[in-house]
MARBA-168979 format. One record per residue (C-alpha): x, y, z; residue number from 0. Coordinates in steps of 0.5 Angstrom, whole numbers, plus 500, padded with zeros to 3 digits. Layout:
<atoms>
<atom><x>X</x><y>Y</y><z>Z</z><num>NUM</num></atom>
...
</atoms>
This chain:
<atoms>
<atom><x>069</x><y>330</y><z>588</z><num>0</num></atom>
<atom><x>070</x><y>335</y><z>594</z><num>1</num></atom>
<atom><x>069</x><y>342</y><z>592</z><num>2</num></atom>
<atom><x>070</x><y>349</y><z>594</z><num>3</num></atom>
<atom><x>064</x><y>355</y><z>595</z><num>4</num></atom>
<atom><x>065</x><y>361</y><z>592</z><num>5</num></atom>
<atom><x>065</x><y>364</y><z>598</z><num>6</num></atom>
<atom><x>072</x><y>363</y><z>598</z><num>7</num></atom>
<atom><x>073</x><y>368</y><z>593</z><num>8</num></atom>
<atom><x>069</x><y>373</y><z>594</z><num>9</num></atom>
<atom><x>062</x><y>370</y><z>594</z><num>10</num></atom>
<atom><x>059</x><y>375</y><z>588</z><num>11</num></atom>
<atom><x>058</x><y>371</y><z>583</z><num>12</num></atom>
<atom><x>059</x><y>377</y><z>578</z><num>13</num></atom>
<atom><x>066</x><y>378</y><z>579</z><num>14</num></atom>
<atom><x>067</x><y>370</y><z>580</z><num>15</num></atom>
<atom><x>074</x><y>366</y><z>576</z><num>16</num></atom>
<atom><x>073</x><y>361</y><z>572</z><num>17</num></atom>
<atom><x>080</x><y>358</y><z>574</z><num>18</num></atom>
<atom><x>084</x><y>361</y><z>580</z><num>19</num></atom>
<atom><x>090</x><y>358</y><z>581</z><num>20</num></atom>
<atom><x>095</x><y>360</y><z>588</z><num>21</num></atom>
<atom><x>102</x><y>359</y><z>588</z><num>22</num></atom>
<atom><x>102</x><y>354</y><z>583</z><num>23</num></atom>
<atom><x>110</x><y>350</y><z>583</z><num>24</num></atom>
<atom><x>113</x><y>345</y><z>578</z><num>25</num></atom>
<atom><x>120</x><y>343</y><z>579</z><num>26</num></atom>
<atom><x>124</x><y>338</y><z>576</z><num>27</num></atom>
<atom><x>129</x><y>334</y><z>580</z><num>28</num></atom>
<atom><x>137</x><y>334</y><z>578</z><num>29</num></atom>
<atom><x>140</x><y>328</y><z>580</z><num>30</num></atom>
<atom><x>148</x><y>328</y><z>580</z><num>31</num></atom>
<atom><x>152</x><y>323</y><z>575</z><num>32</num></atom>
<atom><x>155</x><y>318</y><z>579</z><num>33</num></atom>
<atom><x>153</x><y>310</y><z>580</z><num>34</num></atom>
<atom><x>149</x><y>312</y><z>586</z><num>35</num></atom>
<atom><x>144</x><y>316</y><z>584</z><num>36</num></atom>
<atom><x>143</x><y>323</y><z>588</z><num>37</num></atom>
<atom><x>138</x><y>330</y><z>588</z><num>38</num></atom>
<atom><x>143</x><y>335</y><z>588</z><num>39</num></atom>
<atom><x>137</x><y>341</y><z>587</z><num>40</num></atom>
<atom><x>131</x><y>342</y><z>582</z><num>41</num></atom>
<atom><x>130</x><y>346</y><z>576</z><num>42</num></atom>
<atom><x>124</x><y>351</y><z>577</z><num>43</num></atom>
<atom><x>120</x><y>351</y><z>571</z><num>44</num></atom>
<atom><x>114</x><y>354</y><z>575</z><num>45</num></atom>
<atom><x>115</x><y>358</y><z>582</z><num>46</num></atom>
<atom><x>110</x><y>361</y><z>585</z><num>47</num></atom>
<atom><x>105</x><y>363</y><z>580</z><num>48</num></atom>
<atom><x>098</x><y>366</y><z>582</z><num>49</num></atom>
<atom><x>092</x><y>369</y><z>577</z><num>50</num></atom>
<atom><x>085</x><y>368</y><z>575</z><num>51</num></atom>
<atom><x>082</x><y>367</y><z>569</z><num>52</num></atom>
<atom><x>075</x><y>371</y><z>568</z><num>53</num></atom>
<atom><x>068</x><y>367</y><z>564</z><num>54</num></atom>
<atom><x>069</x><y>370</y><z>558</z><num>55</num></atom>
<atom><x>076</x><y>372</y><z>558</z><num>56</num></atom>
<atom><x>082</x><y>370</y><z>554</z><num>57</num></atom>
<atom><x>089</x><y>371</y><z>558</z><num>58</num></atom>
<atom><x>095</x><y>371</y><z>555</z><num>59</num></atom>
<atom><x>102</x><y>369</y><z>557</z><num>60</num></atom>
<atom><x>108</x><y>371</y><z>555</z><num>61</num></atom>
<atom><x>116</x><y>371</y><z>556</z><num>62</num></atom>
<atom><x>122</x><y>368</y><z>552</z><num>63</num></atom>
<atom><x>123</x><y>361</y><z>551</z><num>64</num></atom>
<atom><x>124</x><y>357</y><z>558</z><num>65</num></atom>
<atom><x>121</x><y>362</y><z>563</z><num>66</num></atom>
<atom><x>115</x><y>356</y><z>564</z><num>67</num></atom>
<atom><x>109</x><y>358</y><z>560</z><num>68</num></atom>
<atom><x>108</x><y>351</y><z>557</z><num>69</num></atom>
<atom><x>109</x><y>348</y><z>563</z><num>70</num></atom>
<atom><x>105</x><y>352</y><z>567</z><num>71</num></atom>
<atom><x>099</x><y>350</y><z>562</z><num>72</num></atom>
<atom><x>100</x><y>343</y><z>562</z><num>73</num></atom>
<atom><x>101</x><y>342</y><z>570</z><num>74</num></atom>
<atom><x>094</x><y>346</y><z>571</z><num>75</num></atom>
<atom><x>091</x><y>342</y><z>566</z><num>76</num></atom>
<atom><x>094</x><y>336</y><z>570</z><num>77</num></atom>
<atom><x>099</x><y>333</y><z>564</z><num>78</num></atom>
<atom><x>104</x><y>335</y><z>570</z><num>79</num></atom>
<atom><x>103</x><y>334</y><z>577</z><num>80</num></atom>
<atom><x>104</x><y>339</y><z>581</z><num>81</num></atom>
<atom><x>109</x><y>340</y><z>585</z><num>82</num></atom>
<atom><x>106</x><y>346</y><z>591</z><num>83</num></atom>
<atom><x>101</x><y>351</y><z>591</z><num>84</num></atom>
<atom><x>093</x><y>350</y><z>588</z><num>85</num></atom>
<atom><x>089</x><y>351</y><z>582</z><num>86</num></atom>
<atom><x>081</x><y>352</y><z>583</z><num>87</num></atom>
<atom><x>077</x><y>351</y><z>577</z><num>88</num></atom>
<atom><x>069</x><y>353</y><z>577</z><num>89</num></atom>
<atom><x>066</x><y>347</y><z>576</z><num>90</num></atom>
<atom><x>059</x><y>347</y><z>577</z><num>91</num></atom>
<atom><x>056</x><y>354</y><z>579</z><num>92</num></atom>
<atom><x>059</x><y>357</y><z>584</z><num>93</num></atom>
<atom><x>062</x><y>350</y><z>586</z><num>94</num></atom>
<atom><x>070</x><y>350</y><z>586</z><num>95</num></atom>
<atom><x>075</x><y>344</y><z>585</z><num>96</num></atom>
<atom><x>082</x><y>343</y><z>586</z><num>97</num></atom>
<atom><x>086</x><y>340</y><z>580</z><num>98</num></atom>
<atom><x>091</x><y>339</y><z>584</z><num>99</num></atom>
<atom><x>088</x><y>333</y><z>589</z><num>100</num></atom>
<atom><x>084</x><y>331</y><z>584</z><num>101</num></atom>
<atom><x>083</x><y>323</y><z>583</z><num>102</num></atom>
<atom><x>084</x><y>321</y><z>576</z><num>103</num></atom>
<atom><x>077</x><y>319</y><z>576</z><num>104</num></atom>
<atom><x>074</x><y>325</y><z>577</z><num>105</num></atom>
<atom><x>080</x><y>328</y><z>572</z><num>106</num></atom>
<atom><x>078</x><y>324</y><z>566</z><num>107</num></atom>
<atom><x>071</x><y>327</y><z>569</z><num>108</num></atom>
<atom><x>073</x><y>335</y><z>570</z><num>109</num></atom>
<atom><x>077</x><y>333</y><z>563</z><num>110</num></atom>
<atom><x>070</x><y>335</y><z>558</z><num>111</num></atom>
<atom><x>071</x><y>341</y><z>561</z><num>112</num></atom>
<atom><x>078</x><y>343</y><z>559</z><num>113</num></atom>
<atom><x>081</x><y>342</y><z>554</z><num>114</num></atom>
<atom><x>088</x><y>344</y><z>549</z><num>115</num></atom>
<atom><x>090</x><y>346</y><z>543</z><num>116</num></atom>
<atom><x>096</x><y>345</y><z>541</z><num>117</num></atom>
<atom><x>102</x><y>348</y><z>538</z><num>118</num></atom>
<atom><x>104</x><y>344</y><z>532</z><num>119</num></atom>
<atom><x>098</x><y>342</y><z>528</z><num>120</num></atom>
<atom><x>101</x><y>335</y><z>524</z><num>121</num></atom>
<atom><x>104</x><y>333</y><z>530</z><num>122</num></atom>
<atom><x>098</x><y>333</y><z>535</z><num>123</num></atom>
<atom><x>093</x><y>328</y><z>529</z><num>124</num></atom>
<atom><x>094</x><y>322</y><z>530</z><num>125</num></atom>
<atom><x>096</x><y>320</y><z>521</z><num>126</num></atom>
<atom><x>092</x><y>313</y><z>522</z><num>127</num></atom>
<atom><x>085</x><y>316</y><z>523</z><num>128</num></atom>
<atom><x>081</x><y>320</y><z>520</z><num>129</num></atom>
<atom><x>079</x><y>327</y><z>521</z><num>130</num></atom>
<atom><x>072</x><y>324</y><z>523</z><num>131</num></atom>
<atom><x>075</x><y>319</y><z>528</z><num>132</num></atom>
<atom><x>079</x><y>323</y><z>531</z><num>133</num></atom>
<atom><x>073</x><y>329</y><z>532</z><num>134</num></atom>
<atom><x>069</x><y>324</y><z>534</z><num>135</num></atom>
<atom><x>074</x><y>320</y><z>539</z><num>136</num></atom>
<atom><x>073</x><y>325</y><z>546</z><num>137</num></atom>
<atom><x>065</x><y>324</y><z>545</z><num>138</num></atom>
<atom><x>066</x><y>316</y><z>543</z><num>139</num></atom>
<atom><x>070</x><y>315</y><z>550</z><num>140</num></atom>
<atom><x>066</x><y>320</y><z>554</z><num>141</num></atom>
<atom><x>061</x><y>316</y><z>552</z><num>142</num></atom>
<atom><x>056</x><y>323</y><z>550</z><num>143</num></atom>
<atom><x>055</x><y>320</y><z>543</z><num>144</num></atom>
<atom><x>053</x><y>315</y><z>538</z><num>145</num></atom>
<atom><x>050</x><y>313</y><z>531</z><num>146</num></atom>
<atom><x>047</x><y>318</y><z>527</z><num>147</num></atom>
<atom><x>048</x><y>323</y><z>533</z><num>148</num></atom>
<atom><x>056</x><y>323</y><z>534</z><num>149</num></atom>
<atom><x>056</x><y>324</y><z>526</z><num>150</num></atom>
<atom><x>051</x><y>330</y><z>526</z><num>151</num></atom>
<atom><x>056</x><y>333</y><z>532</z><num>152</num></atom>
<atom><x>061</x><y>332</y><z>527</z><num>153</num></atom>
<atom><x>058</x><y>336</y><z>522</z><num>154</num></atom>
<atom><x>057</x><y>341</y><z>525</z><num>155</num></atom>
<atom><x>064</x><y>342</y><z>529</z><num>156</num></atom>
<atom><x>066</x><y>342</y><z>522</z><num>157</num></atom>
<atom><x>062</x><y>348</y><z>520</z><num>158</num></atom>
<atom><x>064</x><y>352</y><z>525</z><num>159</num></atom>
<atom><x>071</x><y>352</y><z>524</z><num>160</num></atom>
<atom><x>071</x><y>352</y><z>516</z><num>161</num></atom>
<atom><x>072</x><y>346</y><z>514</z><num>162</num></atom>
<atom><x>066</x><y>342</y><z>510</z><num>163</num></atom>
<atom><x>062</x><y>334</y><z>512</z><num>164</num></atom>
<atom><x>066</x><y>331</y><z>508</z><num>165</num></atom>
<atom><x>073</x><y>332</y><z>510</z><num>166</num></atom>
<atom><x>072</x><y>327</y><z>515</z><num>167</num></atom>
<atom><x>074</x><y>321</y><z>511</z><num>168</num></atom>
<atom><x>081</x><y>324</y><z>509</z><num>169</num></atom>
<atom><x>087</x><y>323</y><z>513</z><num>170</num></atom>
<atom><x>091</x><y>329</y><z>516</z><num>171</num></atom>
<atom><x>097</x><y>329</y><z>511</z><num>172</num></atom>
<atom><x>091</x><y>331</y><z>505</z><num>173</num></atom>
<atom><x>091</x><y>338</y><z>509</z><num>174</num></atom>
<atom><x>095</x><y>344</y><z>510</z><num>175</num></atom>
<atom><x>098</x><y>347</y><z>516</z><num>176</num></atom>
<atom><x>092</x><y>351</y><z>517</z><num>177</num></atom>
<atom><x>087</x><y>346</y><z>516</z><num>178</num></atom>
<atom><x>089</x><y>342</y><z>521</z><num>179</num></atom>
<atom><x>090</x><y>347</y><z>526</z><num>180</num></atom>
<atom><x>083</x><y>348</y><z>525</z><num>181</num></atom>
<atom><x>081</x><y>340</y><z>526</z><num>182</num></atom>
<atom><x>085</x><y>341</y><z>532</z><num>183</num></atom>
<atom><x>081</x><y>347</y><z>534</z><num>184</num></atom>
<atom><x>074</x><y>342</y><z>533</z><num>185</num></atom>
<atom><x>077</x><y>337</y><z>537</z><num>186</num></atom>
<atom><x>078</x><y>341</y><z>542</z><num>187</num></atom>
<atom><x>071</x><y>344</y><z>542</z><num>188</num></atom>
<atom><x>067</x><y>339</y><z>541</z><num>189</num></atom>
<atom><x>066</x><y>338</y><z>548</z><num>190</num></atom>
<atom><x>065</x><y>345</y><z>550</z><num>191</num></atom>
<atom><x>068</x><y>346</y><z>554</z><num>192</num></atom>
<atom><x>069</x><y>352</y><z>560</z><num>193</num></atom>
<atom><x>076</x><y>352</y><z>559</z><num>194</num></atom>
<atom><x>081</x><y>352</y><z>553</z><num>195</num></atom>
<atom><x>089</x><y>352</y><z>554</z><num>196</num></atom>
<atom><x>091</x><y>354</y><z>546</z><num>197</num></atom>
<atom><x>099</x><y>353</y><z>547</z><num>198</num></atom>
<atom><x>102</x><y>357</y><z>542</z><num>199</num></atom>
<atom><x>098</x><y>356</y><z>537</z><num>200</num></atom>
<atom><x>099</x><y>359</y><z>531</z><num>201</num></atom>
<atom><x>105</x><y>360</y><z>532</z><num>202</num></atom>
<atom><x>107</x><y>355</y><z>526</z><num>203</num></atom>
<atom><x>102</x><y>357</y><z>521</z><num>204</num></atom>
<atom><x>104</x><y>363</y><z>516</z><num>205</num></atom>
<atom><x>102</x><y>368</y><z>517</z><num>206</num></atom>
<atom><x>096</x><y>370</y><z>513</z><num>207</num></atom>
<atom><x>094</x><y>363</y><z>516</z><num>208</num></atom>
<atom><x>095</x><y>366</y><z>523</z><num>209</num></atom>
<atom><x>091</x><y>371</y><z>521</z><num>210</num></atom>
<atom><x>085</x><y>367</y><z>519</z><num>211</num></atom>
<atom><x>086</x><y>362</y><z>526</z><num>212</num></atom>
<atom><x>086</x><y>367</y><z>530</z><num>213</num></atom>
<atom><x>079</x><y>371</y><z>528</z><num>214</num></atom>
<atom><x>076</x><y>364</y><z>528</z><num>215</num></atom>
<atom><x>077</x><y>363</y><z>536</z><num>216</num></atom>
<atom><x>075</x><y>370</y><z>537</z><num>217</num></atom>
<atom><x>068</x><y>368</y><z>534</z><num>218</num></atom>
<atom><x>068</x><y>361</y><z>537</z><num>219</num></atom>
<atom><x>070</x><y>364</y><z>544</z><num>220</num></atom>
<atom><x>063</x><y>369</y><z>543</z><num>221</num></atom>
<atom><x>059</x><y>364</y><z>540</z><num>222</num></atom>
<atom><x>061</x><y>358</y><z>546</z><num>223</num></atom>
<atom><x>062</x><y>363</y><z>551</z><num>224</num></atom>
<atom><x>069</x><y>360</y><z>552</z><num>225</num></atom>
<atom><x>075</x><y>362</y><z>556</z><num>226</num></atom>
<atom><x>082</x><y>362</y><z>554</z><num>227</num></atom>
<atom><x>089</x><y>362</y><z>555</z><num>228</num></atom>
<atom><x>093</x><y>364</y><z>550</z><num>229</num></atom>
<atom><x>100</x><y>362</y><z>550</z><num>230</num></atom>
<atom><x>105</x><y>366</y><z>546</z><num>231</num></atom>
<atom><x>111</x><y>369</y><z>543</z><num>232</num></atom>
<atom><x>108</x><y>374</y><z>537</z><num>233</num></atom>
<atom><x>106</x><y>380</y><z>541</z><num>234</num></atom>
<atom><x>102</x><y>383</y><z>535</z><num>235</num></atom>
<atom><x>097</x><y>377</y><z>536</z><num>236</num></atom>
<atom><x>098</x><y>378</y><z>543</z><num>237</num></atom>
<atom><x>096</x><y>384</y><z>543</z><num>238</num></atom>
<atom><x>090</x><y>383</y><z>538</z><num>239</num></atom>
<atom><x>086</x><y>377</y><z>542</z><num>240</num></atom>
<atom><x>088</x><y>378</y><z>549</z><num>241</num></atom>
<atom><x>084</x><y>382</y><z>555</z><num>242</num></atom>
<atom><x>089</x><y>381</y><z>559</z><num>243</num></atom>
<atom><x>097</x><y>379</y><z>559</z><num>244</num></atom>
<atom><x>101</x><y>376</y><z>564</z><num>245</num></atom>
<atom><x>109</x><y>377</y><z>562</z><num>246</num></atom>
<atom><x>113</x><y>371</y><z>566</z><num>247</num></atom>
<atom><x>121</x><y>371</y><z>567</z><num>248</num></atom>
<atom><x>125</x><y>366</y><z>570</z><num>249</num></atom>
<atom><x>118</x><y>362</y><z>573</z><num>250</num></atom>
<atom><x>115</x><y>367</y><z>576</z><num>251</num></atom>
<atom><x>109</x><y>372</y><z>573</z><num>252</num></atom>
<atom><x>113</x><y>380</y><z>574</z><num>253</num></atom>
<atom><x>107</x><y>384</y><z>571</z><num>254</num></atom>
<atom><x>100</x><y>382</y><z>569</z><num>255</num></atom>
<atom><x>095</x><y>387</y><z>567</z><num>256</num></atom>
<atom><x>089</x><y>389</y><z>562</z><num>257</num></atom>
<atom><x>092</x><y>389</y><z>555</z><num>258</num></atom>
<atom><x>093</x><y>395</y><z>552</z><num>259</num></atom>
<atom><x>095</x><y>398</y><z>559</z><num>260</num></atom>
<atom><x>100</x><y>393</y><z>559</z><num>261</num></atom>
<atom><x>103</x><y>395</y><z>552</z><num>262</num></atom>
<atom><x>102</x><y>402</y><z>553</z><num>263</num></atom>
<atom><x>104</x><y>403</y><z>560</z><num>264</num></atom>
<atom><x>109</x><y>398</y><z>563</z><num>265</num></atom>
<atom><x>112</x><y>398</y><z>569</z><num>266</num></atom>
<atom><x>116</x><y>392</y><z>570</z><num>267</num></atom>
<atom><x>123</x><y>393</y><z>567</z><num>268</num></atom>
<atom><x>124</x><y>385</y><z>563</z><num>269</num></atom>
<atom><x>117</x><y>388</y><z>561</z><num>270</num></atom>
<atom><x>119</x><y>394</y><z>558</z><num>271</num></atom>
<atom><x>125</x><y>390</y><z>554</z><num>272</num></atom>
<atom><x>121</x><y>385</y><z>552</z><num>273</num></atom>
<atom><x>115</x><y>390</y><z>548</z><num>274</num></atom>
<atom><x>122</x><y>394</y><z>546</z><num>275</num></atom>
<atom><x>124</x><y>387</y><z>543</z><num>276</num></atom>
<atom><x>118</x><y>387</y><z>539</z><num>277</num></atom>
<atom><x>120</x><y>389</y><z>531</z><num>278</num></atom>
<atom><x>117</x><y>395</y><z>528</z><num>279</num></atom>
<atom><x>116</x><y>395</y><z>521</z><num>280</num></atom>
<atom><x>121</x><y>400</y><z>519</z><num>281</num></atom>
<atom><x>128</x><y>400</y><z>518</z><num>282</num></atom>
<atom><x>130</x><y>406</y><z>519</z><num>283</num></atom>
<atom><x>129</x><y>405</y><z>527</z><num>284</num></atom>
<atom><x>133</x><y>400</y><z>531</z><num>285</num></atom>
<atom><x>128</x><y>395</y><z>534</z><num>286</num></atom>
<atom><x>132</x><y>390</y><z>538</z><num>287</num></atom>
<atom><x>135</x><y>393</y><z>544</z><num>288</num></atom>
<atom><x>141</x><y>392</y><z>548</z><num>289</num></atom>
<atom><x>140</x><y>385</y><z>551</z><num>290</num></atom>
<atom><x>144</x><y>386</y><z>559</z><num>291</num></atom>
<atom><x>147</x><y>379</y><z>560</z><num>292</num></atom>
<atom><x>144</x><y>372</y><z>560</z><num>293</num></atom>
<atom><x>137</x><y>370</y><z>561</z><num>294</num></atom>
<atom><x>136</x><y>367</y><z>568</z><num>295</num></atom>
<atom><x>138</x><y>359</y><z>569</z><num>296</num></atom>
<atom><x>132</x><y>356</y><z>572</z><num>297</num></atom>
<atom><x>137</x><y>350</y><z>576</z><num>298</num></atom>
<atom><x>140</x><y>355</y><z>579</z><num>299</num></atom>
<atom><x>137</x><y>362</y><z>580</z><num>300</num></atom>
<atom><x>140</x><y>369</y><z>583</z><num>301</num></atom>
<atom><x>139</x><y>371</y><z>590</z><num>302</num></atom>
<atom><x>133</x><y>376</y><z>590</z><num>303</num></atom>
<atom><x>130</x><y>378</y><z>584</z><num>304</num></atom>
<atom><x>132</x><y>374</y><z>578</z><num>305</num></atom>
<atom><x>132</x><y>379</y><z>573</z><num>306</num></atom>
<atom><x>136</x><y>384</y><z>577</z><num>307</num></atom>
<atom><x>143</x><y>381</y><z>574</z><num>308</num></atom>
<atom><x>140</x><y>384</y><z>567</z><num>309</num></atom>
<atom><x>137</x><y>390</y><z>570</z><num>310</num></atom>
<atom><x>139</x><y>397</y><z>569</z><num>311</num></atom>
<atom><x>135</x><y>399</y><z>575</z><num>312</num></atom>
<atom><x>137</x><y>396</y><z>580</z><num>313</num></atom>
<atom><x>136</x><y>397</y><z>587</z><num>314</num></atom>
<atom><x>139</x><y>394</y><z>593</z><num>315</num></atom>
<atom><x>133</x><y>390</y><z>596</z><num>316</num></atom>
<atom><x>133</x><y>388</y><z>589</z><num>317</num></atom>
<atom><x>139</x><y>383</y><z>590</z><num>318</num></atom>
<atom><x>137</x><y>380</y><z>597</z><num>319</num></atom>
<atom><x>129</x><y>380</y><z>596</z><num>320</num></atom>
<atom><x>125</x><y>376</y><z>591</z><num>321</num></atom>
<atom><x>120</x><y>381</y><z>590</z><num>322</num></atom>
<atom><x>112</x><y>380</y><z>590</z><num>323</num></atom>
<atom><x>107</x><y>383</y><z>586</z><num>324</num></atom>
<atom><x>105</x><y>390</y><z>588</z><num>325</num></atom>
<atom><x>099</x><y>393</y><z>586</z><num>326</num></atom>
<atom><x>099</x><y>399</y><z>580</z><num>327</num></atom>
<atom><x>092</x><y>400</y><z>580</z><num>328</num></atom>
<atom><x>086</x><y>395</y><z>581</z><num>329</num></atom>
<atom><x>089</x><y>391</y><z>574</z><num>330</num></atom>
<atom><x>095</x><y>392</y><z>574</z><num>331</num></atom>
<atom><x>100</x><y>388</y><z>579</z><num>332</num></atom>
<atom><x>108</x><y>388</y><z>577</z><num>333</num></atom>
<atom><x>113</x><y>385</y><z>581</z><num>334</num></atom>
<atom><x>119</x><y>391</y><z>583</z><num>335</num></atom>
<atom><x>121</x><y>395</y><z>588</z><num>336</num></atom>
<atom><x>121</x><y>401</y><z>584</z><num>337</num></atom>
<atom><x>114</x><y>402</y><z>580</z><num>338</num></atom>
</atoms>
């Protein structure tokens, strides 16, 4: 497995990312309709993402639906191939892989490292298996368990997420929504992984379950000194469980800061539209903001800045240039002309 020294990201071993990723692109070919199949042009789910992701740390990434949140995910964790650009993750001390080239030898290895929880808790559980089988089925096909070991780890996975031993011989349809999100979180966990992608994870359970899942990946992440990215659409949870946010529009990331500095000091105008979209819990106050044009289509982006059509700020850079991320301060970085 080829890796990479940290010296190429600052050498300081204090301040070195779990995961770096440069430039990262996900495009999907359109093909034309006719009896001879043609590309005519590509869908950019994922155009130019660049972030690090800290020890320790859980990033949460926001926007609407279809800005390339997921697919951003998935195409780091390797579910989808890249397109361009590279993604670093720090697989041994101060040794760096790049998942992009990485073969799917060394991936199914990489793999114990990182794993995901995904967004609907029945549909992620396999209903022929029972909970113990499919807790005990990553360390069964690593081959890091077996006999009264691999039953014991079960056990305790099941301890640490609120579920009891003998919940491991019923099947997934015995339990409610909150429950199996909580199998999925135990599965994920039992290879202690560095890295844990959580895909919307709660945002199928009602709300007092959301709740509960949340304060429960909060202590699982102090207790197994996890990182996480924590996709989502909820700003309250956001807000609640993230040290830093990256807001993303169009496949591009246009602000990215430390939490609270981001809700209480946005600089990015689809920023400020979307924590304005937020519902405040007060009918006597308008909540939902005039919303200026059509969010923009992935197959066939403006020239220039992609919320510039949306914009009431715009400048006329705006119209010609796609704009980079700019620095607000040391963690705060948005991309406009005007911050």
């Amino acid at each position: 497995m080829n890796t990479v020294g940290a010296e190429a990201f600052g050498g300081n071993s204090e301040k070195l990312p779990l995961l770096a990723v440069r430039d990262l692109c996900k495009f999907f070919p359109v093909y034309n309709q006719g009896v001879i199949r043609r590309k005519i042009g590509d869908v950019k789910a994922v155009n130019k993402v660049s972030f690090d992701l800290f020890p320790n740390e859980t990033l949460g990434l926001v926007g609407e639906s279809g800005c390339g949140k997921s697919t951003t995910v998935r195409t780091i964790l390797r579910a989808l191939e890249f397109t361009g650009g590279q993604a670093f993750f720090n697989y041994e001390k101060d040794r760096y892989v790049e998942l992009g080239s990485v073969n799917n030898r060394d991936l199914v290895e990489l793999r114990k490292s990182m794993q995901m929880i995904f967004q609907d808790p029945f549909a992620s559980l396999n209903p022929r298996m029972t909970v113990g089988q499919i807790i005990s089925e990553p360390l069964q096909i690593h081959k890091l368990a077996k006999g009264s070991e691999l039953e014991d780890r079960v056990d305790e996975i099941l301890f640490e997420v609120g579920l009891k031993p003998e919940h491991k011989t019923r099947y997934p349809h015995a339990f409610s929504g909150g429950q199996r999100q909580r199998i999925g979180i135990a599965r994920a966990l039992i290879m202690n992984p560095k890295l844990v992608v959580a895909d919307e994870a709660v945002s199928a359970l009602d709300v007092s379950v959301q709740a509960q899942v949340i304060n429960l990946l909060t202590d699982l992440k102090h207790a197994h000194g996890l990182s996480y990215i924590f996709v989502a659409h909820d700003l309250s949870v956001v807000r609640h469980i993230c040290d830093r946010v990256a807001v993303m529009y169009a496949g591009r990331i246009v602000e990215i800061a430390p939490t609270e500095e981001l809700f209480e000091d946005p600089r990015h105008p689809y920023t400020k539209l979307l924590l304005a979209s937020a519902p405040i819990p007060d009918p006597t106050m308008r909540t939902l903001p005039p919303n200026p044009g059509e969010v923009a289509d992935a197959g066939n982006l403006p020239k220039g800045c992609s919320f510039a059509p949306r914009c009431g700020c715009r400048c006329e850079s705006c119209a010609e240039n796609v704009p980079e991320l700019q620095k607000v301060n040391d963690n705060h970085w948005a991309a406009c002309p005007l911050i």
